[in-house]
C-alpha positions as CSV (number, residue, x, y, z in Angstrom):
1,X,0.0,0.0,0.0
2,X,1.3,3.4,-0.7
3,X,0.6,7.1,0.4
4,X,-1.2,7.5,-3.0
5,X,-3.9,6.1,-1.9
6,X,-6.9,7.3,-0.1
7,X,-6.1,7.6,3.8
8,X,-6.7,5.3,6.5
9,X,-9.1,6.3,9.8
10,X,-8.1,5.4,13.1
11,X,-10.3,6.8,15.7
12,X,-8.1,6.4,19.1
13,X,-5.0,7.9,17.6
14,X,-3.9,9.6,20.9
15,X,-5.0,6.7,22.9
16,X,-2.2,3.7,23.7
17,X,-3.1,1.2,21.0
18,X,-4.1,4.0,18.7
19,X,-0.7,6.1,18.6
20,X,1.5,3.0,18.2
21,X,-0.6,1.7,15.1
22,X,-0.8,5.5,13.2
23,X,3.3,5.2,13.8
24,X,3.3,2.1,12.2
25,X,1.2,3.2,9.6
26,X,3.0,6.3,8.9
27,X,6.4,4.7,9.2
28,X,5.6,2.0,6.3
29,X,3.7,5.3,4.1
30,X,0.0,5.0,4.4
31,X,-1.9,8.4,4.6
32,X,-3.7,8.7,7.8
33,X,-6.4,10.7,9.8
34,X,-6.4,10.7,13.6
35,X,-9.7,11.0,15.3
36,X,-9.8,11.7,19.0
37,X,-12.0,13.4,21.7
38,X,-8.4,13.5,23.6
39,X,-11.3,13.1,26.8
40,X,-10.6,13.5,30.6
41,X,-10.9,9.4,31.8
42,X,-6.3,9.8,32.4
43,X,-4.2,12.1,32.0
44,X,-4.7,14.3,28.9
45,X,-1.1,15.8,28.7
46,X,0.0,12.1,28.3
47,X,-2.8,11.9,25.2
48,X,-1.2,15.4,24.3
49,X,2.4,13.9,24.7
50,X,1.5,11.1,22.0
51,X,0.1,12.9,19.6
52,X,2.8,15.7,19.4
53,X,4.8,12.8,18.1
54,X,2.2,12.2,15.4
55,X,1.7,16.0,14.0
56,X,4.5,16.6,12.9
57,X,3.9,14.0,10.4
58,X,2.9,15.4,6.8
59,X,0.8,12.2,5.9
60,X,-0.8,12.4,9.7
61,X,-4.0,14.7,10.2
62,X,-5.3,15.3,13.4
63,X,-9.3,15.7,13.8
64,X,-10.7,16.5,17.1
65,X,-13.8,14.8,17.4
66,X,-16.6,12.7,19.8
67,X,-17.4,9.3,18.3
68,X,-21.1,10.1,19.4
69,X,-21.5,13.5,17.5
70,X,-23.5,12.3,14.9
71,X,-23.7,15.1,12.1
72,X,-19.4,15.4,13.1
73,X,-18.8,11.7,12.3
74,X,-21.3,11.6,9.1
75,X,-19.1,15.0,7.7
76,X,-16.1,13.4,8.0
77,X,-16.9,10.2,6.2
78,X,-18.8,12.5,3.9
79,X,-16.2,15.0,3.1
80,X,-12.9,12.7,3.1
81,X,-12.9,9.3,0.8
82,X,-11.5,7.0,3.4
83,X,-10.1,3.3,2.5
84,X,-9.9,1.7,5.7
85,X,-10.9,2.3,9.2
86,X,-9.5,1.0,12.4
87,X,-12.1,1.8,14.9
88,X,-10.1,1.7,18.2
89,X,-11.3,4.5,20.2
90,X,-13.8,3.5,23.3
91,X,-14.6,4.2,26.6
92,X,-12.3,1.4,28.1
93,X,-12.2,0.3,31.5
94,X,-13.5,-2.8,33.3
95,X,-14.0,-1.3,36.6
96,X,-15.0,2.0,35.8
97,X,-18.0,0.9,34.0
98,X,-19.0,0.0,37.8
99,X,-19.2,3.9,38.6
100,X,-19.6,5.6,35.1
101,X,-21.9,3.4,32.9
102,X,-23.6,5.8,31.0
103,X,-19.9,6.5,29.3
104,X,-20.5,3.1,27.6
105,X,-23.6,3.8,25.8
106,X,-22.7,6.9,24.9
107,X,-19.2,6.3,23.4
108,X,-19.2,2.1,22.6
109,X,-23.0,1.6,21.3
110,X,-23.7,5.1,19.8
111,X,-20.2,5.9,18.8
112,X,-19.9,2.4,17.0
113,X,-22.9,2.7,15.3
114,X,-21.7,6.3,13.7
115,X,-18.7,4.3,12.5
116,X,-20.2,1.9,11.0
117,X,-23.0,4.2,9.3
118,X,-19.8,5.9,7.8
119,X,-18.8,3.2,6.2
120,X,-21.9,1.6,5.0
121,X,-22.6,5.0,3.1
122,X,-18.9,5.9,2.0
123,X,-17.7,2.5,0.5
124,X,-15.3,1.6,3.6
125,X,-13.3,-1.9,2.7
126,X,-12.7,-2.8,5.7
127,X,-13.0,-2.0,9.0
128,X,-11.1,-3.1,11.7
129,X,-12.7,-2.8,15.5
130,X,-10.9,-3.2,19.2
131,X,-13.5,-6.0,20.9
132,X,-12.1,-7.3,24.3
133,X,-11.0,-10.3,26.1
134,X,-13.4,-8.8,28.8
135,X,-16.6,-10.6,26.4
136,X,-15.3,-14.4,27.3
137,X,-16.9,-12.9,30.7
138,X,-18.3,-15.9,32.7
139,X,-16.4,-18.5,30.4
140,X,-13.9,-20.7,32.3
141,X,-12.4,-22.9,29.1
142,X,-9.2,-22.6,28.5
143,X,-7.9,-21.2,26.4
144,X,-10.7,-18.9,25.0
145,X,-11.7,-19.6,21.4
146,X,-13.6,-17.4,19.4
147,X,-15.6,-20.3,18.5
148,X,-16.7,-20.8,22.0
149,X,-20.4,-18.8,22.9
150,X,-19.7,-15.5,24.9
151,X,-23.1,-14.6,26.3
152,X,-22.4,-14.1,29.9
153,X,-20.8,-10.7,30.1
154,X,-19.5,-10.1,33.9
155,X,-19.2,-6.0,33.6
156,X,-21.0,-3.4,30.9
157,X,-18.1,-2.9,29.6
158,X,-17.8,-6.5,28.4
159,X,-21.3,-6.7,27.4
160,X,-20.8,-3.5,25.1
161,X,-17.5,-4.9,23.3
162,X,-19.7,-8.2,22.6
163,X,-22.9,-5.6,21.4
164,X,-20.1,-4.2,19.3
165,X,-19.5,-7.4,17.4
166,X,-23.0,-8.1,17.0
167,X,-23.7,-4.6,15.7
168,X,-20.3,-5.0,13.5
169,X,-21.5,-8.7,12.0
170,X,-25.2,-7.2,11.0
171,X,-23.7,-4.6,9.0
172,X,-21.5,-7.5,7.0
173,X,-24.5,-9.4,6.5
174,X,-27.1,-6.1,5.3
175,X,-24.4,-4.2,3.8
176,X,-21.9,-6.8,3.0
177,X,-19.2,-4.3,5.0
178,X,-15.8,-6.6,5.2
179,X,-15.8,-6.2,9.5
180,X,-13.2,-7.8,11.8
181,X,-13.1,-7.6,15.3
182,X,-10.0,-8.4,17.4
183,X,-10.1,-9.6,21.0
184,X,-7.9,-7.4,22.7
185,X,-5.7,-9.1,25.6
186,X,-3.8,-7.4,28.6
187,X,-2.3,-5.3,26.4
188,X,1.5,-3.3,27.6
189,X,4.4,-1.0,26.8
190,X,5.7,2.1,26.6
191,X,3.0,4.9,26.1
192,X,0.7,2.9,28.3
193,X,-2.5,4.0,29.8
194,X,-2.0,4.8,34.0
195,X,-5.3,3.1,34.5
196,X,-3.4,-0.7,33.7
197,X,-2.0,-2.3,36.3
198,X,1.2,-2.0,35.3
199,X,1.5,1.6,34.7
200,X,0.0,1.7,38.7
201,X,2.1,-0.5,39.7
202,X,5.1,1.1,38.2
203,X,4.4,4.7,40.0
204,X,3.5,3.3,43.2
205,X,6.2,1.1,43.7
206,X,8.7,4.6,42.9
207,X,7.2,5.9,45.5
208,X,7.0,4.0,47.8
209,X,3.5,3.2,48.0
210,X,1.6,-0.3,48.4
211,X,0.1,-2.3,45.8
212,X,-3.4,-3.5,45.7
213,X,-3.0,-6.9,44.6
214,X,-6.5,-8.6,43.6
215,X,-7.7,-12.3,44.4
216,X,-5.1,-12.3,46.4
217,X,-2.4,-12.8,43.9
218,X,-4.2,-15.9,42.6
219,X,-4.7,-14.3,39.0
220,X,-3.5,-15.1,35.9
221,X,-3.4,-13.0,32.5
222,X,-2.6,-13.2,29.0
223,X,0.2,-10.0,28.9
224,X,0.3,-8.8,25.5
225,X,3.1,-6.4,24.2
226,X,1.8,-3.3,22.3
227,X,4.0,-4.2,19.3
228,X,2.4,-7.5,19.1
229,X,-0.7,-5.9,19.0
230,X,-0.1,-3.7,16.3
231,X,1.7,-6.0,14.1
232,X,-1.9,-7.8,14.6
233,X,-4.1,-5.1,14.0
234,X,-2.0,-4.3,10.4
235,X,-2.0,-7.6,9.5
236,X,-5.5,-8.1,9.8
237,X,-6.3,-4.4,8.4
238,X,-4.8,-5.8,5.0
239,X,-6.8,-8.9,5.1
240,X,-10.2,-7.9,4.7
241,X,-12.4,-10.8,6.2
242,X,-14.4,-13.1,4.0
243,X,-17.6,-14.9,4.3
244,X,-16.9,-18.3,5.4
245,X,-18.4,-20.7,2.6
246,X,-18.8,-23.4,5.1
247,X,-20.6,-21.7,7.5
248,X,-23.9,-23.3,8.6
249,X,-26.8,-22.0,10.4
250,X,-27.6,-25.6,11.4
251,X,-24.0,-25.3,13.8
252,X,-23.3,-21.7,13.8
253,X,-20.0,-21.2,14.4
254,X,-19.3,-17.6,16.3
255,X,-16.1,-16.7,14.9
256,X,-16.9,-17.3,11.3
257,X,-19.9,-15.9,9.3
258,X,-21.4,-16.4,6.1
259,X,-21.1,-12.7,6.1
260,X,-17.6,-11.3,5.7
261,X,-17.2,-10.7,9.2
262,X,-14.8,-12.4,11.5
263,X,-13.2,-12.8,14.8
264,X,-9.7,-12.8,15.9
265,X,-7.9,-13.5,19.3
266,X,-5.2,-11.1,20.1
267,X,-3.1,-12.4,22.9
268,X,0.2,-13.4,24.0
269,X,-1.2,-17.5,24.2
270,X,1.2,-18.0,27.4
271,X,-1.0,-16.8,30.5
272,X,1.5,-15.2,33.3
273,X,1.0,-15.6,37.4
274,X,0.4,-11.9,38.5
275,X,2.7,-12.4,41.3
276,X,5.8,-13.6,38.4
277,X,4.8,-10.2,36.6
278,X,5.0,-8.0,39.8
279,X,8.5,-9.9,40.0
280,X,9.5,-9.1,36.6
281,X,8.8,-5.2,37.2
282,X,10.6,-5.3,40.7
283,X,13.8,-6.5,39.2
284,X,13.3,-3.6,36.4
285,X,12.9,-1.5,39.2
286,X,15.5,-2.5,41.2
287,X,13.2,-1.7,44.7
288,X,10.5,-4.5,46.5
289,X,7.0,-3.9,46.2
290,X,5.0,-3.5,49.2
291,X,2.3,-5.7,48.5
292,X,-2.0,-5.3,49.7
293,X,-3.7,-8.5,49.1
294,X,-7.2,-8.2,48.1
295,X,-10.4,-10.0,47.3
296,X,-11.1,-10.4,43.8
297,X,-13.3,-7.0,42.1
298,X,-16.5,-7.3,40.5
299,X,-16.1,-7.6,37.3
300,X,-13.1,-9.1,36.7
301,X,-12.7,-12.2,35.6
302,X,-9.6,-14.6,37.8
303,X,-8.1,-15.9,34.5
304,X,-7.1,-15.1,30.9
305,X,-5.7,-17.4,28.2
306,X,-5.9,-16.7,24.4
307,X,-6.5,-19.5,21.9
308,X,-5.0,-17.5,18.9
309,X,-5.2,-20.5,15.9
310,X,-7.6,-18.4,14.0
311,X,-4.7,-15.3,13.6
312,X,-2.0,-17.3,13.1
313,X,-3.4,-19.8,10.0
314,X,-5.2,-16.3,8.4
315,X,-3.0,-13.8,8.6
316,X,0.0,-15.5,9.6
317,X,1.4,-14.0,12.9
318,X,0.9,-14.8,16.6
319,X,2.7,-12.6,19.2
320,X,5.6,-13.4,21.3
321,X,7.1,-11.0,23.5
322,X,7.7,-12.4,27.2
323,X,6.8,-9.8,29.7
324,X,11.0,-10.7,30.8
325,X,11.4,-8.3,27.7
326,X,8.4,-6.2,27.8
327,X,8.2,-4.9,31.2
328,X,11.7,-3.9,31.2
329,X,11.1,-1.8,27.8
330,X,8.1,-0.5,29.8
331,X,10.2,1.0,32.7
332,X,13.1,2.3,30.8
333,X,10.0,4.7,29.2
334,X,8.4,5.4,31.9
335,X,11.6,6.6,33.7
336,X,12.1,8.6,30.9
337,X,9.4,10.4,30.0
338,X,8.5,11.0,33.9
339,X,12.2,11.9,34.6
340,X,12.1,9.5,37.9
């Protein structure tokens, strides 16, 4: 793909995932618009500190805008022929859908549904949506398969990531819309979001402040390097899903269609003890946490574990970092761009 052609969307841009995947976009010469509401839900400078390293960028244009304006999300598909959209912007947050859930509707149900009205009516091929390993929600087989049912949601958050895919696969099937949704894992790195644990745990242990540690250490997650991720999200983003000819509404399978729609796992397929990753990042350190064992939240879910077949046989990649080389590239940023 070159810069000749039409630009790219990715809504997000100054969120974590976002930035890293306009970099990558930029760096290999696709054209690309930004979209961002650059909201209040962490730190803004940080959102402000990402994106100063994006505007600069000749093919990079920045558009300040809320998923759920309406009229501002039908002008921009309307006024700018976009190719491809990676839809990763989204009120995120498993716990904070406890306390705020009105955010959800407003930016993961009516937001969506602007994004995928602007494709439907623009000629979008593709588009390429964040879902969540939050939707496997009261699933306990490991490891999750998107051809497993996910229809027990433990938080709103989850249930409007699996609302999202069900919103994305109608629009395949009426419109005939190429959709892919990719199950997002515990996802890490530099440029990280201060509401993760590690980003938490980084800053607290610095200074000298005590972890909360939930079900009592006894948790388990499928770490995912941000690099990983994005090599993921390009990948797919150039392999516009496909009906499934063999699909059968006798057995429906839920990570196929016989709409072009499908479903990927993104994870890092080798689940890690939260206790070995709170090592990992006190070696990085060089300083002991101070640890608060805690009952597990409501919400969360005790395990993680990515079955990522599906990726690997289509589009040919399956991630690899070990958090041994991930958390220590997280620190070395952090201390960095905090100056600690």
């Amino acid at each position: 793909m070159t810069g000749t052609q039409p630009p790219i969307l990715v809504t997000g841009a100054a969120g974590f995932i976002g930035f890293h995947v306009v970099k990558r976009l930029l760096d290999r010469g696709d054209h690309v618009i930004g979209l961002d509401n650059i909201n209040d839900y962490y730190d803004v400078r940080l959102k402000q500190a990402r994106l100063a390293q994006l505007t600069p960028h000749e093919r990079f244009r920045f558009v300040k805008l809320d998923l759920a304006n309406r009229q501002g999300m039908r002008d921009l598909f309307a006024d700018t022929a976009i190719r491809r959209v990676v839809h990763l912007a989204a009120q995120a947050g498993v716990r904070y859908s406890l306390i705020n859930p009105h955010a959800y509707t407003e930016s993961n149900i009516e937001g969506f549904l602007n994004v995928l009205e602007g494709c439907r009516h623009n000629q979008v091929e593709h588009l390429v949506y964040a879902s969540s390993s939050s939707v496997y929600g009261g699933n306990t087989h490991m490891p999750f398969s998107v051809h497993d049912n996910v229809d027990h949601p433990v938080s709103l958050y989850a249930a409007s990531k699996k609302a999202n895919e069900l919103m994305a696969h109608c629009y395949a099937h009426l419109y005939q819309l190429p959709c892919t949704g990719l199950r997002f894992f515990t996802v890490y790195g530099p440029w990280g979001r201060p509401d993760m644990a590690l980003f938490i745990f980084t800053k607290a242990i610095l200074e000298g402040q005590p972890i909360d540690v939930f079900n009592h250490g006894k948790m388990k997650r499928d770490f995912t390097y941000v690099d990983d991720i994005v090599e993921g999200v390009i990948r797919t983003l150039d392999h516009p899903a496909a009906a499934n000819p063999a699909w059968s509404g006798e057995k429906p399978d839920p990570g196929t269609s016989s709409a072009p729609a499908r479903i990927y796992n993104i994870g890092n397929h080798q689940p890690v003890e939260l206790l070995h990753f709170i090592d990992v990042l006190e070696q990085s350190l060089g300083k002991k946490a101070e640890k608060r064992l805690m009952p597990l939240q409501p919400g969360d879910v005790p395990a993680t574990y990515a079955d990522i077949d599906d990726l690997s046989n289509d589009v040919g990649f399956k991630p690899t970092t070990p958090v041994e080389v991930g958390i220590p590239r997280f620190v070395r940023w952090y201390r960095e761009f905090y100056g600690v």
